[in-house]
N, C-alpha and C positions, 0 to 999 in steps of 0.2 A: 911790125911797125905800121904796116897799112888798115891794119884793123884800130888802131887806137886813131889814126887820122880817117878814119870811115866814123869812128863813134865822136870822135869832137864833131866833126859837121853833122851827123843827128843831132846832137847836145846843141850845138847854136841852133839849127833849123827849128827844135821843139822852144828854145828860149824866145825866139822871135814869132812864134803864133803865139806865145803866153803873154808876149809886150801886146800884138795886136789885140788878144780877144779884149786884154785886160781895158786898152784903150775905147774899146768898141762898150764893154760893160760900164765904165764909167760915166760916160754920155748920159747914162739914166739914173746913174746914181749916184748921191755925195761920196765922195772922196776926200779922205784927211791921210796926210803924209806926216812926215817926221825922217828926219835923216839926222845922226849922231856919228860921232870919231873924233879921233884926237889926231890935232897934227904935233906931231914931236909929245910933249910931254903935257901942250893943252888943246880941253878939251870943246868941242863944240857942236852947236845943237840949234837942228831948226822945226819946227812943227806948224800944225795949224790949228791947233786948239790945246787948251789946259790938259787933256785924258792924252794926246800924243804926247805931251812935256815931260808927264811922269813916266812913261812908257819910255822914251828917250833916255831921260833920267836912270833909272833904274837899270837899262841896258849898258850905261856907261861906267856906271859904278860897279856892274860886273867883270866890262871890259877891264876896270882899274883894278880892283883884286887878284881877278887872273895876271893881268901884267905882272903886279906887285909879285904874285906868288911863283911866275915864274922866271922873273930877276934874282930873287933871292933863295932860289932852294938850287943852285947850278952849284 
């Protein structure tokens, strides 16, 4: 059990230099976002340009699929 609570804190420790570097790399360079889910049964989506939208898009429609298919093959 002390082993898998040694490996979650390496797992955070490496997530948190990957938020830092990530933030230190952006400073120089554009950055576009997109974040997509559903809450309950709608769905919803934000971006910062047209090429995030459909990116977003097309991730969501996957999410609904897999739902779909795995509501109804139980």
């Amino acid at each position: 059990m002390s082993k898998l609570i040694l490996i979650g804190i390496f797992l955070l420790f490496i997530a948190t230099l990957l938020i830092i570097i990530g933030s230190i790399k952006s400073i120089k360079t554009k950055t576009e976002i997109a974040a997509a889910g559903f809450i309950g049964p709608i769905p919803f989506s934000f971006f910062s340009n047209k090429r995030m939208f459909y990116i977003s898009l097309i991730f969501l429609a996957v999410l609904f699929i897999l739902n779909l298919i795995l509501r109804y093959t139980r």
